[in-house]
N, C-alpha and C positions, 0 to 999 in steps of 0.2 A: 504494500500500500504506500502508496507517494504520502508528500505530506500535506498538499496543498488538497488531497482528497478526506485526507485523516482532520486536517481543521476547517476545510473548508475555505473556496477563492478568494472571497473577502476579508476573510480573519487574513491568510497568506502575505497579501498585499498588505494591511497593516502592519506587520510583524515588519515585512520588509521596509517597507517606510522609517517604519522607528529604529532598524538595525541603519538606515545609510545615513539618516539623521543625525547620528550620533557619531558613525564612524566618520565624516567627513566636518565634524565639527574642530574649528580654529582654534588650537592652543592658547592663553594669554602668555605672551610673552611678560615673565616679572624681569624687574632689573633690579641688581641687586649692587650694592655700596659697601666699600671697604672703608672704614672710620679710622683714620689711625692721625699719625701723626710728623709732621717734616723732622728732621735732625740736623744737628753738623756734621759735615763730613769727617771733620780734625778729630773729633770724637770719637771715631769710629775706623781713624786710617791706622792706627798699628795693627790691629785685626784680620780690617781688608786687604792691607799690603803682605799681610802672612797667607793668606788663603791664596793670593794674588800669586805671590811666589811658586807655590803648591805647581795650580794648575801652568804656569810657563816650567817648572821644572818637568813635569811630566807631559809638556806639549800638547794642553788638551786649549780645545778654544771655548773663550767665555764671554759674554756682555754682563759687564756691569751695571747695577742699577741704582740709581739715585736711594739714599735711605731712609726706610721711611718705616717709623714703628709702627705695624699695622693690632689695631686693637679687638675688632668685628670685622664680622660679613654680616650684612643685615637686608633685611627685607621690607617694602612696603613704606620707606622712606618717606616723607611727602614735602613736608616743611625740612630742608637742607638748612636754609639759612637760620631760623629758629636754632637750630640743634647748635648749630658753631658757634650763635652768641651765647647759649647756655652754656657749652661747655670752655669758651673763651673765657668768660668772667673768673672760672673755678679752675683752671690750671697752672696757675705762678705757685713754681716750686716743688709743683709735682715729677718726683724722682721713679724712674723703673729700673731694678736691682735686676742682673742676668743671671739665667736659669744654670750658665754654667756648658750650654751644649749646642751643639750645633745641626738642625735635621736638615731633612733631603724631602722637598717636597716635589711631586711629578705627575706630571699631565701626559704622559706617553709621547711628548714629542722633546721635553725639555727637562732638565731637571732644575731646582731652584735652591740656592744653596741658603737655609737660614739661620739667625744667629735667634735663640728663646731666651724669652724674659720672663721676669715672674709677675704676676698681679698682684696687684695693691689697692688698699681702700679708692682710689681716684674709679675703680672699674666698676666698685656699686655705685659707687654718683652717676656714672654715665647707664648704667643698666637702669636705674631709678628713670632717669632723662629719659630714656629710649621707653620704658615700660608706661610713662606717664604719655608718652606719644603714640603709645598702638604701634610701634615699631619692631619688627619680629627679627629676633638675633639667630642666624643659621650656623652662625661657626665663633666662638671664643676663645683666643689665641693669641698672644704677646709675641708678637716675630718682627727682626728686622730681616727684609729678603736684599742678600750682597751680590749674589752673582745666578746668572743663568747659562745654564752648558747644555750640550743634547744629550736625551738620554742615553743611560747605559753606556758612557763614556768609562767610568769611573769607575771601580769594583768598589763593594764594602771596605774593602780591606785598607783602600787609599783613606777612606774617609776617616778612619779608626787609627790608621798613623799620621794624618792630619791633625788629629785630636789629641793627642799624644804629648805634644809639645805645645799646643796653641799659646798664646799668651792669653792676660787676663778679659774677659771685656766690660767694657767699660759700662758705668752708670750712665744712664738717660737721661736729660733735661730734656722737657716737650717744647716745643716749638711750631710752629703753625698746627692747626687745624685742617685735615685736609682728608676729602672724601674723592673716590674713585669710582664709578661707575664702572661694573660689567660691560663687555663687547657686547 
């Protein structure tokens, strides 16, 4: 027995209706915003210049990327400029102490080399900020991103004698306020 016999032509056709309905229906595209924050480079170059070293000693090629302490991934943003005055006002002084390590973040085309920090009371103020806005937080994470290489350039193994000797990293003073939109 077919099925358009078993329910019958017209029920068929509805069914069908509401399956193409549905299947050809348009994604929302959300965009989503990285929160963090600009730095000094001076701050930051005894570190980069050792990682920097690394990869010309082992001939591997890199871009460097401006540093910037990323705080959130967040969603559903609306009011930008609201949020950078709110968190303008309340950041003279605020310090971020580092995690001590260094991870490897990858999107299958690139790897991204980062330096972790740890969190501090400045991260409930701004989860307050965000939570009093209907702003939905997807990722919570203290990272400065220093370098990008392609993947799989690198074994483990380099990363781990990389780490090895690193020198200390440095303490954080925040500096600009600065959000980054998704592609």
């Amino acid at each position: 027995m077919k099925f358009r016999q078993y329910v019958g032509e017209n029920k068929s056709r509805e069914i069908i209706k509401k399956v193409e309905k549905n299947t050809f229906k348009k994604e929302e595209k959300v965009t989503e915003t990285f929160l963090g924050f600009g730095l000094g480079k001076q701050n930051l170059k005894r570190i980069f210049d050792y990682i920097k070293s690394w990869f010309i000693r082992y001939h591997v090629p890199f871009e460097a990327i401006n540093p910037y302490l990323t705080l959130y991934r967040l969603k559903n943003l609306n009011d930008s400029e609201f949020l950078i005055k709110k968190i303008k006002k309340n950041k003279d002084s605020i310090i971020y102490k580092p995690e001590g390590t260094i991870s490897i973040a990858n999107n299958n085309r690139y790897d991204y080399i980062l330096l972790n920090y740890n969190r501090n009371g400045y991260n409930d103020f701004i989860e307050n900020v965000l939570d009093d806005m209907g702003v939905e937080i997807l990722f919570d994470k203290c990272y400065v991103k220093l370098f990008k290489i392609k993947s799989n350039i690198i074994k483990p193994i380099m990363y781990n004698d990389m780490m090895y000797s690193a020198p200390k990293f440095p303490t954080l003073k925040l500096g600009n306020v600065s959000l980054l939109r998704s592609k």
